[in-house]
N, C-alpha and C positions, 0 to 999 in steps of 0.2 A: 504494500500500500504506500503509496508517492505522496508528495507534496501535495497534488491539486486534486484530492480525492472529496466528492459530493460539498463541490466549490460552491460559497454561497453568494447572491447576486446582489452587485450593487451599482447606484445609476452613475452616469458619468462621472459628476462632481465628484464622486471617491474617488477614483480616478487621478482625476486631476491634482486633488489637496495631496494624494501620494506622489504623484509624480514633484510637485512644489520641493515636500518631504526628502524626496530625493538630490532632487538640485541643491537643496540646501544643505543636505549632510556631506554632499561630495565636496562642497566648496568648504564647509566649516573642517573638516578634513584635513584638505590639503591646507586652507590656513594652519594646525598644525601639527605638519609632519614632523615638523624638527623638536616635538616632542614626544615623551617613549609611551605615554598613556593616554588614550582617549577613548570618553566615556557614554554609551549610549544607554539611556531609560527609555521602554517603553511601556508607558504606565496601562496601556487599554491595548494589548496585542494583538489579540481577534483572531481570526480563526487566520490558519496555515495559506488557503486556498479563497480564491477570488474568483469574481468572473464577473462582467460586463452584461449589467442588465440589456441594453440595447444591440449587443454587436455577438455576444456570446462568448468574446474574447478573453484568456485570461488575464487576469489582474494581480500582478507582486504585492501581499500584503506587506504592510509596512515594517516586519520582520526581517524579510527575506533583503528586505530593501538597505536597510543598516548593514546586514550580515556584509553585504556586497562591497558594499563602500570601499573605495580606494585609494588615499590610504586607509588601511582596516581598521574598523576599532579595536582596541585591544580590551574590552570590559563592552559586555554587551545584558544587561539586565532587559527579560522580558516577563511583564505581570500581568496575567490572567485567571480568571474565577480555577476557582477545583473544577475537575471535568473537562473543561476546556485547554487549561493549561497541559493534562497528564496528551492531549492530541499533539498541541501544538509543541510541544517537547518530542513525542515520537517522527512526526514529520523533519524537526529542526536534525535533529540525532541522523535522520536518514538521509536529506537533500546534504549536510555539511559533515560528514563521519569524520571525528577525529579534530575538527576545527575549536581551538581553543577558545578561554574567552567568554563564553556565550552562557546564561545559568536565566532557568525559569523561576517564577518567584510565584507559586499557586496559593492561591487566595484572594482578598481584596485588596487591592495596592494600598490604600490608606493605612493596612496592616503590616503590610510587607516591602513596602518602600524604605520606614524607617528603619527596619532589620536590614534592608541592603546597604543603605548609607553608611549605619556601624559597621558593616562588611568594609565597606572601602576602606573607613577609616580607619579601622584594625589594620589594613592591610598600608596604610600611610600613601592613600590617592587621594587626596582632600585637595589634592593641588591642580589633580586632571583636568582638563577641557573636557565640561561637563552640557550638554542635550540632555534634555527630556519632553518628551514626544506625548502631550495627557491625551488621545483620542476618545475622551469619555461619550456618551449615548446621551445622554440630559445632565445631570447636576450629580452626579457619583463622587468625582474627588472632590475633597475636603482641603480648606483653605490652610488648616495645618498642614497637610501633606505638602502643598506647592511652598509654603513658608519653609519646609527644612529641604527641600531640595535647592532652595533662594541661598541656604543657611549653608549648602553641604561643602563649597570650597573654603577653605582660609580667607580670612577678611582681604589679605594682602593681594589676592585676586579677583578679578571678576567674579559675578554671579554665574550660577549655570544657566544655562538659558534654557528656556521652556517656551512649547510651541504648545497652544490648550484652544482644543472645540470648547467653545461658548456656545450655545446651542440655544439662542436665540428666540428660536422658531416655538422651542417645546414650551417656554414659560408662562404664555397666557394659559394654554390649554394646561400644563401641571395646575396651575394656582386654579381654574375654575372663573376666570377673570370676566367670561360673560354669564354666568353663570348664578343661582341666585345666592351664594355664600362663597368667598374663597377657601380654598383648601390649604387648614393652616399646616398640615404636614408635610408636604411639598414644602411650602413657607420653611419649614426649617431644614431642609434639607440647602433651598437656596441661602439662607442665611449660613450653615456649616460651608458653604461652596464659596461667600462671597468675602467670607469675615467676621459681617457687617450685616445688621439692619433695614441699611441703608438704601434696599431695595424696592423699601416699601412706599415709600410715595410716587415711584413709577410705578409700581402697578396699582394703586388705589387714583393714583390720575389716567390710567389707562382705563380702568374700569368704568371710571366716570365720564368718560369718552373726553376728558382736558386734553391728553395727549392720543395724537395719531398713531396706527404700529407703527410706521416708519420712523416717526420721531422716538415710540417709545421703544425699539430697536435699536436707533443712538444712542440712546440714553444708558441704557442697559449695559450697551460693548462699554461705553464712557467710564462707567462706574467702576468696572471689574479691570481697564485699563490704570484708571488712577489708583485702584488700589496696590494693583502691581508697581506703580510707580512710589507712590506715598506711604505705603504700610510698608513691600518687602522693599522698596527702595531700588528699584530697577529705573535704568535713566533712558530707556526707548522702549515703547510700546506700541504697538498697532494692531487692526485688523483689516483680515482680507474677508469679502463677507460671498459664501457658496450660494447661489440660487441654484432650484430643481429645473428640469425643461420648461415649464411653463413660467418662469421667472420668479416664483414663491422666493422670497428671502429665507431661508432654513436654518444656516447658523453661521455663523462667525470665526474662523482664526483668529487666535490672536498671538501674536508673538513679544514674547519679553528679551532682551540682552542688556548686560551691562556694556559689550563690545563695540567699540567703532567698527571694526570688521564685521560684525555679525550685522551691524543698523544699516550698513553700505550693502551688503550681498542680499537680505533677505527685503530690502527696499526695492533693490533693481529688481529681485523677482516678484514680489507683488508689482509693480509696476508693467512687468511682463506677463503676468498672468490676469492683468484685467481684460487685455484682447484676445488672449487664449481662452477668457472662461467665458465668452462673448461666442465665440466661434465654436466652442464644446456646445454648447446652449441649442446653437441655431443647425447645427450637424444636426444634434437629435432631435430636433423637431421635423428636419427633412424625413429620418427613420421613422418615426412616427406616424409622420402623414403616409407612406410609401407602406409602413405594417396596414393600414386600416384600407388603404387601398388596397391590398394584396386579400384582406377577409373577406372583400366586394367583389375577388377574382377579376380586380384589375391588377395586371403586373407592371412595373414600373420599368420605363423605357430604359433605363440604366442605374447600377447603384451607384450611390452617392459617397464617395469616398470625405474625409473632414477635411483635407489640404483644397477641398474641391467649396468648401463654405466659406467666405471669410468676411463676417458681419464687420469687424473693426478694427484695424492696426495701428500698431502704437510706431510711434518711430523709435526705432532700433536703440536700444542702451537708457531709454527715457526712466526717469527715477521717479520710484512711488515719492511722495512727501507728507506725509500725515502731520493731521492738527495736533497739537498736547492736549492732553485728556483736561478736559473742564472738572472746576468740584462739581461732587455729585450732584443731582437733578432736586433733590428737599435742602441743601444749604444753601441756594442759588438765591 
């Protein structure tokens, strides 16, 4: 049994936020070779096997993705639930036999993060060039968790940097927000998630319909930016925001570093990936239209390849530039 055994499906934009994922860790990388340790978390590993809701193609989960990187990492932590971790350990064990390095951490990462970090640190990496990759589902990690991986190198260095799904999309619908009572246990999960409180007059103004989604969307990334900035003290933050085909806003990247290197390389690529995630969009709309014609037993004059779509291009090398996070949306 292989890597890409009963692959499970996912729409473009995974895709895409992996492939990001990639570019960034080859370049954060090769920034540094000329040192002997470098350290990859992935806090939400997911399954071994991928595959392309639209195309059927498959897709490198963001494991396989690290694994590859070149220069290699030499400390490669992956943390997934029981059950899922004891797979995604036998797939790793067989696509990389003998490949050092690499150690799964089965259970909730909130649990087993900090037991990694005293791993490192016993072992005297608290210095390394440290990633962490949070791909959580809605509001799973915990604000402590991202506070000791902020915490995990020596002051005398950089922060590790962390790459974290905000998942934007989920939180009217968790909280109950049209609904005739908000759901206050969600409510605490997003409070363990954010820090902070400080949630809650976005959504009690969302609710009351003061603020728009889209505003109350900004509002949301804004909050969870500044706290990265103002609570763990990270000096760049931003996000790239994923829409589904039909252009639903769904959730958020957001990226933290203390590094001039890291604020330069992961700018150019969100800056890069606004006209590729434009052009991802409108490919799969062509597929779409072309699936439901094909139910009508119309077949389509030729397929549509995505170098064949191109909704918007940036000029070559152009740099994202994000606003600094505003105070939150109730001190304002």
């Amino acid at each position: 049994m292989g890597w890409f055994v009963a692959a499970k499906k996912w729409g473009w934009w995974t895709r895409h936020k992996l492939q990001i994922l990639e570019d960034y860790l080859a370049e954060f990388s090769r920034a540094a070779k000329n040192v002997d340790e470098r350290i990859y978390l992935d806090l939400f590993a997911g399954w071994p096997e991928n595959q392309s809701r639209e195309t059927d193609e498959l897709i490198l989960g963001s494991a396989r993705r690290a694994i590859e990187v070149r220069p290699a990492f030499t400390r490669i932590g992956l943390f997934e639930l029981e059950g899922k971790s004891e797979r995604l350990e036998r797939a790793i064990r067989h696509a990389y036999p003998g490949r050092p390095g690499i150690k799964v951490f089965p259970g909730d990462c909130n649990a087993t993060v900090p037991q990694a970090l005293r791993q490192l640190r016993i072992l005297k990496l608290d210095w390394a060039p440290t990633f962490a990759f949070v791909d959580q589902f809605d509001s799973e990690i915990k604000w402590s968790t991202l506070q000791q991986i902020a915490q995990f190198r020596q002051a005398k260095y950089t922060k590790a940097e962390m790459w974290i799904l905000f998942a934007t999309g989920m939180y009217p619908r968790g909280l109950n927000l049209h609904g005739e009572g908000m759901n206050a246990r969600y409510g605490d999960t997003l409070t363990e998630m954010i820090g902070s409180e400080e949630w809650v007059p976005i959504a009690q103004d969302t609710r009351s319909g003061d603020l728009s989604p889209a505003d109350a969307r900004d509002e949301w990334v804004n909050l969870f930016r500044w706290r990265l900035e103002h609570d763990l003290g990270y000096r760049h933050t931003y996000g790239f925001t994923m829409r589904n085909t039909g252009g639903q806003e769904i959730y958020d990247m957001v990226f933290a570093t203390d590094h001039q290197a890291g604020d330069r390389i992961m700018r150019h690529l969100y800056g890069k990936a606004i006209a590729e995630h434009e052009d991802m969009r409108q490919h799969a709309l062509v597929l779409r239209r072309d699936e439901r014609a094909r139910s009508k037993g119309v077949d389509a004059l030729f397929s549509v390849g995505q170098h064949m779509v191109t909704a918007s291009r940036l000029v070559d090398g152009r740099i994202y530039l994000p606003e600094p996070p505003r105070p939150p949306y109730g001190a304002r």
